[in-house]
Structure formats: structure tokens, C-alpha cells
GUVOVEX-732827 format. One record per residue (C-alpha): x, z, y; residue in three letters; residue number from 1. Coordinates in steps of 0.25 Angstrom, whole numbers. Example, Ala and Ser with C-alpha at 12.3 -4.5 7.8 and 13.67 -1.06 7.14 Angstrom:
> 49 | 31 | -18 | ALA | 1
> 55 | 29 | -4 | SER | 2
This chain:
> 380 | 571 | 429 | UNK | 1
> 370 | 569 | 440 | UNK | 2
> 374 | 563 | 452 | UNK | 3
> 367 | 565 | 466 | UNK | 4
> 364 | 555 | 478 | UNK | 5
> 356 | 559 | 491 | UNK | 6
> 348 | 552 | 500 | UNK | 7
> 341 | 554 | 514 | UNK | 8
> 333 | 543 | 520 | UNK | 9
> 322 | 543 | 528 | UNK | 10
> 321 | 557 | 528 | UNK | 11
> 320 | 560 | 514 | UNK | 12
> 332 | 566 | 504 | UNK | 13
> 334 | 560 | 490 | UNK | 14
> 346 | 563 | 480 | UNK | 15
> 346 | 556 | 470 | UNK | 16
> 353 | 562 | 455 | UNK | 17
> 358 | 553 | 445 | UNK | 18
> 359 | 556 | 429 | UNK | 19
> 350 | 568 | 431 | UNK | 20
> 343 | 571 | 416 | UNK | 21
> 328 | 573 | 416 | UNK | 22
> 331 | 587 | 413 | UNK | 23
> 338 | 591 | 426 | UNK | 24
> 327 | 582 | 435 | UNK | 25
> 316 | 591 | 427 | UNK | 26
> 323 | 604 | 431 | UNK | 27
> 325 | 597 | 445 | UNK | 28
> 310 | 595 | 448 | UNK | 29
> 305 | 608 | 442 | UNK | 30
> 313 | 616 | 450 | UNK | 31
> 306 | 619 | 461 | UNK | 32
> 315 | 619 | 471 | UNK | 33
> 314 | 605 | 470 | UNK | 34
> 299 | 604 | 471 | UNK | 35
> 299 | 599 | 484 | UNK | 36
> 309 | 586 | 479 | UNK | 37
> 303 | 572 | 474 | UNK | 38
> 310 | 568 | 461 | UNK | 39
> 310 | 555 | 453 | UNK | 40
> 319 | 555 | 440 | UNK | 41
> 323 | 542 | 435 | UNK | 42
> 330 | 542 | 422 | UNK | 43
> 341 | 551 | 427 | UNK | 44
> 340 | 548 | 442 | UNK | 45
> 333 | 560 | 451 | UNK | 46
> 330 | 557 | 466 | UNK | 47
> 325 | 571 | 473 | UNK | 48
> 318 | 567 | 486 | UNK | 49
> 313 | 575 | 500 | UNK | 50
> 303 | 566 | 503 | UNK | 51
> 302 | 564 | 520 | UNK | 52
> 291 | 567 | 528 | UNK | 53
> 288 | 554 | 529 | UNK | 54
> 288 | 552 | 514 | UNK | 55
> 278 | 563 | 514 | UNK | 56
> 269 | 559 | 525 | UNK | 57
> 268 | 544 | 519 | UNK | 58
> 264 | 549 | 507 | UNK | 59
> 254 | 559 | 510 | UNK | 60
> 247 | 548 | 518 | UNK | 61
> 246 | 540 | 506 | UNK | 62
> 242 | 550 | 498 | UNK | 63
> 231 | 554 | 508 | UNK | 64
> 227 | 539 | 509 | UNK | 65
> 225 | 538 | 493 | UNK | 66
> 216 | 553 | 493 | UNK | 67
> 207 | 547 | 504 | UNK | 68
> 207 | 535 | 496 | UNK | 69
> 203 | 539 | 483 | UNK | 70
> 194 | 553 | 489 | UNK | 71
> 185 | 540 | 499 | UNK | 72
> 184 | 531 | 487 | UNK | 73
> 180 | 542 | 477 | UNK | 74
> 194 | 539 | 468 | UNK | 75
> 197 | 551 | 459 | UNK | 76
> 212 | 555 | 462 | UNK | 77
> 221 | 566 | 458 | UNK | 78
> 233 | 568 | 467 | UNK | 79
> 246 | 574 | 461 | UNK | 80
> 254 | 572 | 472 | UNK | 81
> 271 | 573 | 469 | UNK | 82
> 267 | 577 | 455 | UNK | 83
> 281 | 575 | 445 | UNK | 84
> 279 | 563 | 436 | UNK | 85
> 289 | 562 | 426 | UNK | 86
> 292 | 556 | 409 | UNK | 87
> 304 | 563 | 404 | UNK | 88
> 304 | 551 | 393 | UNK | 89
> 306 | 540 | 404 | UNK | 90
> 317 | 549 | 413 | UNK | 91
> 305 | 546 | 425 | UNK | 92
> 301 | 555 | 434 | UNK | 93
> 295 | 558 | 449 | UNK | 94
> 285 | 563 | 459 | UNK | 95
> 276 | 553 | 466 | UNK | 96
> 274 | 555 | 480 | UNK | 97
> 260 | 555 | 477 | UNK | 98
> 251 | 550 | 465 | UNK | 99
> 236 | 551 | 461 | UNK | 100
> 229 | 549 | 448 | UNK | 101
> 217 | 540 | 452 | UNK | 102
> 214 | 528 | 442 | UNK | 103
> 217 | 540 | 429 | UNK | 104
> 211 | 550 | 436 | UNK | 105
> 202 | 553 | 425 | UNK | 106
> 214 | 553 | 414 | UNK | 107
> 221 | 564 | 420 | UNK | 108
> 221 | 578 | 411 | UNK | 109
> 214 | 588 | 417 | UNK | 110
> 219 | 601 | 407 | UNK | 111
> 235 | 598 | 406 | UNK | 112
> 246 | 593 | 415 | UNK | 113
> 247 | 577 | 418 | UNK | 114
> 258 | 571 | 407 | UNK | 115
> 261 | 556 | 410 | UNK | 116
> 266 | 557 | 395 | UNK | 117
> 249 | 554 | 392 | UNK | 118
> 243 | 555 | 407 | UNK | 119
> 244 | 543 | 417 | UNK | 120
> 254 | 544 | 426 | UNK | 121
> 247 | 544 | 443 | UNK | 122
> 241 | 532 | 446 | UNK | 123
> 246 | 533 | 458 | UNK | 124
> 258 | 536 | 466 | UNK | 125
> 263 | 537 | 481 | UNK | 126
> 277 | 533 | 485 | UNK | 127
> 283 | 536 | 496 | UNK | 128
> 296 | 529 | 501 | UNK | 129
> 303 | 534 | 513 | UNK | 130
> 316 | 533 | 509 | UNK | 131
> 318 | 524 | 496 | UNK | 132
> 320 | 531 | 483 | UNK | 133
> 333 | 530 | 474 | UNK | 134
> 324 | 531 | 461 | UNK | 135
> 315 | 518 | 458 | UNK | 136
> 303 | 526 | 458 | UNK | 137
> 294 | 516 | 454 | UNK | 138
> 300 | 514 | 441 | UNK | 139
> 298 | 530 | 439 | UNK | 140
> 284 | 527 | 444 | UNK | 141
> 283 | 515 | 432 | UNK | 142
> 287 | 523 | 422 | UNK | 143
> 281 | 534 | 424 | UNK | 144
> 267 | 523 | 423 | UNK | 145
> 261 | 527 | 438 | UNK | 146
> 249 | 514 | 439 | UNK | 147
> 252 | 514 | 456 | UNK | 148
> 262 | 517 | 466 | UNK | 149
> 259 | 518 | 483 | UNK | 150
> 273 | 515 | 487 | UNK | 151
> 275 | 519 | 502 | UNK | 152
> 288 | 513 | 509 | UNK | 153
> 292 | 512 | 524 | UNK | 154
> 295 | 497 | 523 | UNK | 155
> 285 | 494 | 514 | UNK | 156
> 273 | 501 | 516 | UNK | 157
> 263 | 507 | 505 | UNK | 158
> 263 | 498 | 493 | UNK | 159
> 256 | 500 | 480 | UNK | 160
> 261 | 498 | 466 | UNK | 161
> 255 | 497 | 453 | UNK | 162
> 262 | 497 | 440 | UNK | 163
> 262 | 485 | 430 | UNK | 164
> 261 | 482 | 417 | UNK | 165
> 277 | 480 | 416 | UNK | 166
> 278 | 495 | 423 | UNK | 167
> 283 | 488 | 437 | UNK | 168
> 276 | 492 | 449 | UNK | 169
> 268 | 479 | 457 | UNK | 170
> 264 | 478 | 470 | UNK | 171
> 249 | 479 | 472 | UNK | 172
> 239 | 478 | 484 | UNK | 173
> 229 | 486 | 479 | UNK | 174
> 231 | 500 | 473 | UNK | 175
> 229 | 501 | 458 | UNK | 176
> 221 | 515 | 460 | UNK | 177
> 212 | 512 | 471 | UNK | 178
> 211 | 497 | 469 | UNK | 179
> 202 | 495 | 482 | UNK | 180
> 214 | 498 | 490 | UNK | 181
> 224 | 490 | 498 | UNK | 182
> 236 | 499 | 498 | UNK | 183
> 242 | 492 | 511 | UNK | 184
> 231 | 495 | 517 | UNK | 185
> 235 | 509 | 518 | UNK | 186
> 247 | 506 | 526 | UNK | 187
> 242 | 507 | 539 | UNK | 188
> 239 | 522 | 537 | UNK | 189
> 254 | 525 | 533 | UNK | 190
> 260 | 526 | 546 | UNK | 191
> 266 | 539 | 548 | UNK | 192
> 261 | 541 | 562 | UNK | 193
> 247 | 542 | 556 | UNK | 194
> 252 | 554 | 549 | UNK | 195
> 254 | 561 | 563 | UNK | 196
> 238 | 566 | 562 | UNK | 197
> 233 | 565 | 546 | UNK | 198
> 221 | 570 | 550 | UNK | 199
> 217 | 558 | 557 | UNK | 200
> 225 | 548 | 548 | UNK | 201
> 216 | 553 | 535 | UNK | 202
> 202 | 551 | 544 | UNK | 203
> 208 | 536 | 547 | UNK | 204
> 211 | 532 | 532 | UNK | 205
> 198 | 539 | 527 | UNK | 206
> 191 | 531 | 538 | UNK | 207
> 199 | 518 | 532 | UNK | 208
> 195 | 521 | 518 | UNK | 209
> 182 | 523 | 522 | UNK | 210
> 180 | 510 | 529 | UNK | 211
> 188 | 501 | 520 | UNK | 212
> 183 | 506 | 505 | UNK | 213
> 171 | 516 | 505 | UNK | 214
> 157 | 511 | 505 | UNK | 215
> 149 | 521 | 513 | UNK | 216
């Protein structure tokens, strides 16, 4: 039987289901009255999420960041936003806050549906952290393959990930996908009282990307 845990912090509401089988978490996120809902499905555990505002305006701001990034520097990029990603054989399931194909941009099919059983999984994906989650989601992450996570948390910061060969995830300055980057160095434009106008913020990071990395 399942049993149920809620959680609000920081704005945000996560319940959390124990001995859920993949069966009901499938019928769970196709329903779509639950469209709107984060999911991540761990071996029988199920956290539902409301992400915050502030969970989404971080995390649009970071996604904004890595299109102007990769749109500047003439990266090829395919966005796939909260896309599902999910192995019924490992019992692993979630959807990113954001994720991009970048490095395996040329591998990805073009006249079928994207199966992580013979495609790559994102190269990269956004994590938001408001309010910390009960499911380890890196470990979904790991198993799941993705090459580099953007961690965003309050106390923290923006921290890039990349996976090793032992499947753990390591600390790294520069990103994995757009290796001429820093990814502190984006910290400075993650303050949430530069969201007030995006207009302008968007002209001020173009203007930085342009300084710091395109040859005119």
C-alpha cells in the first residue's frame, strides 16, 4: 500500500508516495490532469512538485543564458524543456527543469520518437533547487546517463556537474557542453531582482557574451 508525505517549503508543494509500482506512477503522469505536476520516480518512491515561482523564474533565466550562449557562439542546440525521461528496467524516472542536446546534436533521430533505450540521453540538464528535494535526483540523473547537470541552489549558487566514469557526479568549473565557459561566471546574472525587466537583462548578457567570447 502506498503511503503519502506532504511537504511546502519555500513556496513550493511536494508529496512524496512511498511503494508506488511503475504501473500506477505511468498512469499518474499521463493523466493529464497532472500535466502541470513534476514527477521523479525512484524505485517505488514518487515526489509530485508545484514548482514556485521563484523555482521558475531561476530556471528560465538559466535557460535563457545557455540559448544566447549557444545561438552567439553558433553551438547547434535542441531544447526539450520538461520533456519526461524515464527506464521502466531501472524503476528511474523524471522531468528535468530544463535539458538540451548539444554535444549529440547530430545523433538525435529525426523520423521517430527519442528512446534512451538506443538514443543518448540530454547532454544537459537544469536543476532548480528552491526547496530541497526528498528524491536524490541526481542518482535518477546517473542512471538515466545525462553527461552534465547546472545545479541551481539558493545557498549555493549555480554549480556544474559532469558524470564520471564510475556514474557519480563531480564537481567541474567549466561545462562539459560549451567547454569555453566558466559556469560561475554566470552567477552574477542570477539575481532575482534582474528578472523585474528581461527585456533589459537579455540585452546585458548578450552584451557580456559578446565581449567575453565572440571575435568580431
Amino acid at each position: 500500500m502506498a503511503t503519502v508525505e506532504q511537504v511546502a517549503l519555500a513556496g513550493e508543494s511536494r508529496v512524496v508516495l512511498s511503494g508506488v509500482s511503475w504501473e500506477l506512477y505511468e498512469a499518474l503522469r499521463e493523466n493529464e490532469e497532472n500535466w502541470h505536476v513534476r514527477m521523479a520516480y525512484d524505485e517505488g518512491t514518487l515526489e509530485l512538485m508545484s514548482p514556485s515561482p521563484n523555482h521558475e523564474t531561476i530556471t528560465a533565466l538559466i535557460a535563457q543564458m545557455v540559448e544566447v550562449l549557444t545561438e552567439e557562439l553558433g553551438v547547434p542546440r535542441r531544447s526539450l524543456r520538461s520533456t519526461t525521461w524515464k527506464r521502466r528496467g531501472m524503476a528511474k524516472a523524471l522531468e528535468a527543469d530544463e535539458c538540451y542536446y548539444i554535444l549529440n546534436h547530430s545523433r538525435l533521430p529525426r523520423d521517430r520518437e527519442l528512446d534512451l533505450a538506443i538514443d543518448p540521453p540530454p547532454d544537459l540538464a537544469i536543476e532548480t533547487e528552491v526547496s530541497r528535494s526528498a528524491i536524490q535526483r541526481l542518482s535518477i540523473y546517473a542512471a538515466l546517463g545525462v553527461p552534465e547537470i547546472w545545479r541551481w541552489r539558493s545557498k549555493t549558487g549555480l554549480t556544474a556537474y559532469s558524470l564520471d566514469a564510475d556514474g557519480i557526479y563531480i564537481e567541474r568549473e567549466h561545462s562539459l557542453n560549451l567547454s569555453m565557459l566558466r559556469v560561475k561566471d554566470l552567477e552574477p546574472f542570477l539575481e532575482f531582482n534582474l528578472a523585474d525587466d528581461e527585456t533589459a537583462w537579455i540585452r546585458r548578457f548578450r552584451a557580456w557574451v559578446r565581449e567575453r567570447f565572440v571575435v568580431q
